[in-house]
C-alpha positions as CSV (number, residue, x, y, z in Angstrom):
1,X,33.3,35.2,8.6
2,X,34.6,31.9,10.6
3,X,36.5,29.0,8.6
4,X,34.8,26.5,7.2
5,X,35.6,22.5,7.0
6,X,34.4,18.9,6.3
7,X,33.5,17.5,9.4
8,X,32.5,13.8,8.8
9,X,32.6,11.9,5.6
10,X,30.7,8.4,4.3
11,X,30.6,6.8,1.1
12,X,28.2,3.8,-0.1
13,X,29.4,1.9,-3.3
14,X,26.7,-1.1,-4.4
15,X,27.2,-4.3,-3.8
16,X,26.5,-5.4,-7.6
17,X,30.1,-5.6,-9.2
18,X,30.9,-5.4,-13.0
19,X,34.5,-6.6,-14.0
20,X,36.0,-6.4,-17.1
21,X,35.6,-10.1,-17.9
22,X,32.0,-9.5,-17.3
23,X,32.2,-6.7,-20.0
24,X,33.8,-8.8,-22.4
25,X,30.6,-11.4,-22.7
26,X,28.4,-8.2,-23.3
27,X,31.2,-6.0,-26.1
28,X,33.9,-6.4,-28.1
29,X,36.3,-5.7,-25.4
30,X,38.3,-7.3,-23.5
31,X,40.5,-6.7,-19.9
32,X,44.0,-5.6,-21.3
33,X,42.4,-3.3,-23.5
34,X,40.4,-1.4,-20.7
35,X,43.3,-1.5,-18.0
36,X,45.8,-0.2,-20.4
37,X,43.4,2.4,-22.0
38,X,41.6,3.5,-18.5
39,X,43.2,1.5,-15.1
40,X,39.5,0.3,-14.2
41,X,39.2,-3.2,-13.5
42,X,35.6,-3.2,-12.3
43,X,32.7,-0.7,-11.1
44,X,29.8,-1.3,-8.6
45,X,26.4,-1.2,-10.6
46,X,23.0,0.2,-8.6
47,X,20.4,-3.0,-8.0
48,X,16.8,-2.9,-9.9
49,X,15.7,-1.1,-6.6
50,X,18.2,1.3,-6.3
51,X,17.8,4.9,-7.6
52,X,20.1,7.9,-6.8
53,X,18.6,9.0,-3.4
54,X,19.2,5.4,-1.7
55,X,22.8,5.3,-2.7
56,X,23.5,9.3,-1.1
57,X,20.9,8.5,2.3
58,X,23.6,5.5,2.9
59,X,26.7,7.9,2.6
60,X,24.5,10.4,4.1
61,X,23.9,8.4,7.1
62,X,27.8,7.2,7.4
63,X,29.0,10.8,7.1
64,X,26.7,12.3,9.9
65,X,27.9,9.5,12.1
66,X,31.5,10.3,11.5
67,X,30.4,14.1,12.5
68,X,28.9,12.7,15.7
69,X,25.5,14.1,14.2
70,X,21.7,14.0,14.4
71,X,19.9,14.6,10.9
72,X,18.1,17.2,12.6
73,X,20.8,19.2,12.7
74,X,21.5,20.4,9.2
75,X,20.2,23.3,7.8
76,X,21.2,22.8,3.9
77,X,21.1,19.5,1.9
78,X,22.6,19.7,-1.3
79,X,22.9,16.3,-3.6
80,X,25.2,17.1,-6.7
81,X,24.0,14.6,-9.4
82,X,23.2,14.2,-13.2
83,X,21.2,11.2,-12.7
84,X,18.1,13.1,-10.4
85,X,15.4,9.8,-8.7
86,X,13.1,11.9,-11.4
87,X,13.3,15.3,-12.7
88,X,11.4,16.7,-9.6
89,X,10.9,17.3,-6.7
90,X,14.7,17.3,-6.4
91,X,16.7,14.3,-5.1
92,X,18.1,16.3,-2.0
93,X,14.3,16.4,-1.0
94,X,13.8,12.7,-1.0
95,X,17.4,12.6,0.9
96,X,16.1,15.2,3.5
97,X,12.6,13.1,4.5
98,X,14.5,9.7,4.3
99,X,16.9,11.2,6.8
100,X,14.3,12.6,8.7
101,X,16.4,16.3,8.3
102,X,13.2,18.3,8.9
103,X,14.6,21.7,9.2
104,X,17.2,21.6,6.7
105,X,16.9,23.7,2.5
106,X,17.6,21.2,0.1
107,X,18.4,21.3,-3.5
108,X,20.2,19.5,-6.5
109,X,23.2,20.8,-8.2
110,X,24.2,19.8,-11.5
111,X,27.7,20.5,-12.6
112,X,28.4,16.6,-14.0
113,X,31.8,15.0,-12.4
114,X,32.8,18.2,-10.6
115,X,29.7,18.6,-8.9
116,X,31.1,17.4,-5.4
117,X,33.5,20.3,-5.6
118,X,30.6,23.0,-6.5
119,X,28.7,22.1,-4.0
120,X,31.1,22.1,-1.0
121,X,31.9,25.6,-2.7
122,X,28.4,26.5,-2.1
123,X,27.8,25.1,1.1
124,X,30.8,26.4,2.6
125,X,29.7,30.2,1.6
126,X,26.4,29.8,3.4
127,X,28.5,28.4,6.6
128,X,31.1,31.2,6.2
129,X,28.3,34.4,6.5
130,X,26.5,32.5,9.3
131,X,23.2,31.7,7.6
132,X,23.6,28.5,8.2
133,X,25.7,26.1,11.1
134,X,25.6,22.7,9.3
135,X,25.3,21.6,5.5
136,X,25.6,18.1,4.2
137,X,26.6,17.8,0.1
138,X,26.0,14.4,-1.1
139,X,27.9,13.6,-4.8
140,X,25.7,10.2,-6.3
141,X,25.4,9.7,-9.7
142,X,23.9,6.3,-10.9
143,X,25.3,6.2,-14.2
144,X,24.8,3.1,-15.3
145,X,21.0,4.0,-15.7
146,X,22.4,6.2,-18.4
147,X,24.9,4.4,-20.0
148,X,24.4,2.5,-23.8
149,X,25.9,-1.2,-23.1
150,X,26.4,-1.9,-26.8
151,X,28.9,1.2,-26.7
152,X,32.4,-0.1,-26.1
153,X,34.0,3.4,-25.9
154,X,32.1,4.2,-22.9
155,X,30.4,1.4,-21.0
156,X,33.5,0.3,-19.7
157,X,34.1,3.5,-17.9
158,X,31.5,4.1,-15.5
159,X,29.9,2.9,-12.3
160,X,27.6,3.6,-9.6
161,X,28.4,5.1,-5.7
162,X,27.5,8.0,-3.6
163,X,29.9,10.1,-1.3
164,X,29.2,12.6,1.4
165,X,30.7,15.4,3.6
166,X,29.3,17.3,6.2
167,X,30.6,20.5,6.7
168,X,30.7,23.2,9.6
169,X,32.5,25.4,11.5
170,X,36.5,24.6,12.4
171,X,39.1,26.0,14.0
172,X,40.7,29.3,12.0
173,X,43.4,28.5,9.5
174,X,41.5,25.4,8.9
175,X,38.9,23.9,6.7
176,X,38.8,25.6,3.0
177,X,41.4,27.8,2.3
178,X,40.5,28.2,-1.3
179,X,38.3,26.9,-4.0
180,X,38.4,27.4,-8.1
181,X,35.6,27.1,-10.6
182,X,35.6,27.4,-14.2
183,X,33.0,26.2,-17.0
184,X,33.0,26.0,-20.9
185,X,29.8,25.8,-22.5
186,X,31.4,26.1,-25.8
187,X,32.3,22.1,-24.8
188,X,29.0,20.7,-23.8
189,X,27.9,18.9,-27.0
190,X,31.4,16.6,-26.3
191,X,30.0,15.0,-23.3
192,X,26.0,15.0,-22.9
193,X,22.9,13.2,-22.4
194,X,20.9,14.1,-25.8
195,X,16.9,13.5,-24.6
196,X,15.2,13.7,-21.4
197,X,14.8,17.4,-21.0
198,X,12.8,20.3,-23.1
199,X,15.1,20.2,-26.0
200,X,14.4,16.2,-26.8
201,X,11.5,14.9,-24.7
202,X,11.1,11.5,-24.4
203,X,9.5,9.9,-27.3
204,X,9.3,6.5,-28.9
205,X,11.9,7.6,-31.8
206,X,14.2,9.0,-28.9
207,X,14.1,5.8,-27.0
208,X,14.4,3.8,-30.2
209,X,18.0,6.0,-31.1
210,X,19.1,5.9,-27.6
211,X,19.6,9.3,-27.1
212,X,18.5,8.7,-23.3
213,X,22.6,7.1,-22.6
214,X,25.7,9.5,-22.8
215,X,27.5,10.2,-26.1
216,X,30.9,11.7,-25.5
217,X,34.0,12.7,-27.9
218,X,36.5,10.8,-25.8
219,X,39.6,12.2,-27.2
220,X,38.4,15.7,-27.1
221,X,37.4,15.0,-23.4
222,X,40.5,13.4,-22.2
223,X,42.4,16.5,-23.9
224,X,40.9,18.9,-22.0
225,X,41.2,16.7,-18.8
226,X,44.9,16.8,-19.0
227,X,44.8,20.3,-19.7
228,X,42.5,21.7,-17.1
229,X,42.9,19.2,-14.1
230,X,46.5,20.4,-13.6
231,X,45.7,23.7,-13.5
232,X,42.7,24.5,-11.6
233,X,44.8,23.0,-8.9
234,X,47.6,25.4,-9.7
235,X,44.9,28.4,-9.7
236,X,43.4,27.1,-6.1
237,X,47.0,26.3,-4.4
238,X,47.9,30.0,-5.6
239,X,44.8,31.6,-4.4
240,X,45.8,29.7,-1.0
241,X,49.2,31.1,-0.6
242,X,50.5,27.9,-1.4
243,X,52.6,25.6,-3.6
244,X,52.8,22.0,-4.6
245,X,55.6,21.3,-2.1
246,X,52.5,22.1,0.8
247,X,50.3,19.0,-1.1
248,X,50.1,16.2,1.4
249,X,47.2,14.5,-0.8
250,X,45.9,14.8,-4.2
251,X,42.5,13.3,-4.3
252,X,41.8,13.8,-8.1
253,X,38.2,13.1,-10.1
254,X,38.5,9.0,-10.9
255,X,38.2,9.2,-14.5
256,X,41.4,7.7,-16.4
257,X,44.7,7.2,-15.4
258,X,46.4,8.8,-17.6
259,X,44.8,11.9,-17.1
260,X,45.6,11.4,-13.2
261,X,49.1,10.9,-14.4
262,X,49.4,14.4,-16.7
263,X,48.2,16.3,-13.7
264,X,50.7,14.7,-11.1
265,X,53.4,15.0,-13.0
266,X,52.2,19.1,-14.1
267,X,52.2,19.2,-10.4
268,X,55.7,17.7,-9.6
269,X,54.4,15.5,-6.9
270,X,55.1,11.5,-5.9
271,X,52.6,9.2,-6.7
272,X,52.2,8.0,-3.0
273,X,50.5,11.6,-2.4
274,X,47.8,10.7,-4.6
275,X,44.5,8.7,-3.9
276,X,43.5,6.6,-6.2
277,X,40.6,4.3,-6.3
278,X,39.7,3.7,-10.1
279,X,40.7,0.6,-10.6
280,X,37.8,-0.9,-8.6
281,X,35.2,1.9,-9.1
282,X,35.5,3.4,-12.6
283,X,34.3,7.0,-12.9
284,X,31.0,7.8,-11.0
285,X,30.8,11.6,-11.6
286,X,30.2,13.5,-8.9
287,X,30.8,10.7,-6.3
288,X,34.1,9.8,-7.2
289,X,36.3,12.4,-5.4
290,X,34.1,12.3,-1.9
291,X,34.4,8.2,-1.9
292,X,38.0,8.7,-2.8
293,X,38.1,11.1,0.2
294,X,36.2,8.9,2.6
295,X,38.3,5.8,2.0
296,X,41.4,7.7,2.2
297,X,40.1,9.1,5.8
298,X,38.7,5.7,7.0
299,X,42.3,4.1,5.8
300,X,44.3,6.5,8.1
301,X,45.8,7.9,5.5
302,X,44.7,11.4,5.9
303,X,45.6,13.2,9.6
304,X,44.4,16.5,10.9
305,X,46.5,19.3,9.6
306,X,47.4,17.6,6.4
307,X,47.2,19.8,3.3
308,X,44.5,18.7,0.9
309,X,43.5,19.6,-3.3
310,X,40.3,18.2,-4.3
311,X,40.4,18.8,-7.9
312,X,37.7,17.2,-10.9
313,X,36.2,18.3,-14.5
314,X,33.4,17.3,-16.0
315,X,30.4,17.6,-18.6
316,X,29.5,21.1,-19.3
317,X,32.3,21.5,-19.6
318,X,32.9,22.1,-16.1
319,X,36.0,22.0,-13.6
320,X,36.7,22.9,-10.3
321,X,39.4,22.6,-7.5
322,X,39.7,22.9,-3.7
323,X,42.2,23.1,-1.2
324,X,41.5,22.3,2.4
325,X,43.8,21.8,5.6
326,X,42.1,19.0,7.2
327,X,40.4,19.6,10.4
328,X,39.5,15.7,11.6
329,X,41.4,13.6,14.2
330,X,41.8,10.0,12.4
């Protein structure tokens, strides 16, 4: 039972930017509006020939490099996403033969915004009990595919961009100390994608009502937000042996700002400990926290031995927090 870290991260973000002057001249919106309601000032959008699995092979590709590895030595792919190339074969399948990763498992992992935190939780476990050496966990969502462009309330939120970690074995003490996971079914009709699957196949009337794009009850999303993000990092800093006085950085899911704010100040810590990239990305569900990661690593922010919580929610409803000392030299 060794420890278990990230070893190499990368991050691809399209080049395709939407501001909030651009979303003014598609809604009735406007900048001052969004920045004070959200802190995003633009989002990347995926090209016409983009899909999910070309965003996360481009972080895929930048996070083995950092590792100062070959594809063709990972045994486990696992691509956290709500917006799948196609319903199957799974998108960590198309990642695996694009990357050439012959011998690696691969599978897809839905868990909405959090989903880069389950899946390092799972990937970490098969490390840990020596089934497997290396794993790579890609977070990508492309959610502008899904979004509804008429709908003011949410397609000012969102953007496109993959992040991915590598993980293996680290020294002891190092790596994951502790993860937590929670989920509330109860809350799934307040954040969803309505048609697509068995319950509403695709049809002409389905198309026609656009229940193919995300509905969500923001106010009842951003309550629970401020109400779980907080403390799921409480729950994994206790299970560490820890307390907010050991956070060095607090890379939180990019959703809103004011739900970044409630959990720092729940968590009594200065804002310079917190990485925060939404004003230029918006929300990209499961990328969000590795791309904040990545660009907080390739910035020299984050040094080896510095005490990191990784901490998102999301559709389901789902949340989920980390907390890692980190292994790399920057």
């Amino acid at each position: 039972m060794g420890s278990v870290g990230i070893i190499g991260t990368g991050a691809y973000l399209p080049e395709k930017v939407l501001t909030n002057a651009d979303l003014e001249k598609i809604v009735d919106t406007n900048d001052e509006w969004i920045v004070t309601r959200t802190g995003i000032r633009e989002r990347r959008i995926a090209s016409e020939e983009q899909a999910s699995s070309d965003l996360a092979v481009e972080s895929a590709r930048r996070a083995l490099e950092a590792a100062n590895l070959s594809a063709d030595q990972l045994d486990l792919i696992i691509v956290a996403t709500v917006t799948p190339d196609m319903s199957f074969p799974a998108t960590a399948c198309l990642v695996q033969d694009a990357l050439g990763a012959k011998k690696a498992a691969t599978f897809d992992l839905s868990a909405a915004c959090t989903g880069f935190i389950y899946g390092v939780s799972v990937a970490s476990q098969f490390i840990q009990n020596g089934i497997y050496r290396h794993a790579l966990v890609v977070g990508v969502d492309c959610l502008s595919r899904i979004t509804d462009f008429t709908d003011r309330n949410t397609c000012v939120l969102f953007g496109d961009g993959a992040g991915a970690a590598v993980l293996g074995p680290v020294d002891e003490g190092e790596g994951f100390l502790s993860f937590e996971l929670g989920g509330d079914g109860s809350g799934g009709h307040l954040l969803k994608q309505p048609a697509g699957g068995s319950r509403l196949p695709a049809t002409k009337e389905t198309v026609e009502q656009k229940l193919h794009t995300m509905t969500m009850n923001g106010r009842e999303v951003f309550k629970f937000a401020v109400r779980v993000l907080g403390v799921s990092a409480e729950e994994a800093l206790r299970k560490a042996g820890l307390s907010k006085e050991d956070i060095d950085y607090l890379i939180p899911h990019q959703a809103n700002v004011r739900i970044i704010e409630a959990a720092v100040e729940r968590l009594g810590i200065s804002q310079d400990k917190v990485v925060v990239n939404l004003d230029r990305y918006g929300n990209m569900s499961s990328a969000s926290v590795p791309v904040a990661l990545d660009e907080a690593v390739r910035e020299g922010r984050i040094h080896k031995g510095d005490t990191l919580v990784l901490v998102g929610f999301g559709g389901g409803m789902t949340w989920g927090a980390t907390v890692l000392k980190w292994t790399m030299d920057t």
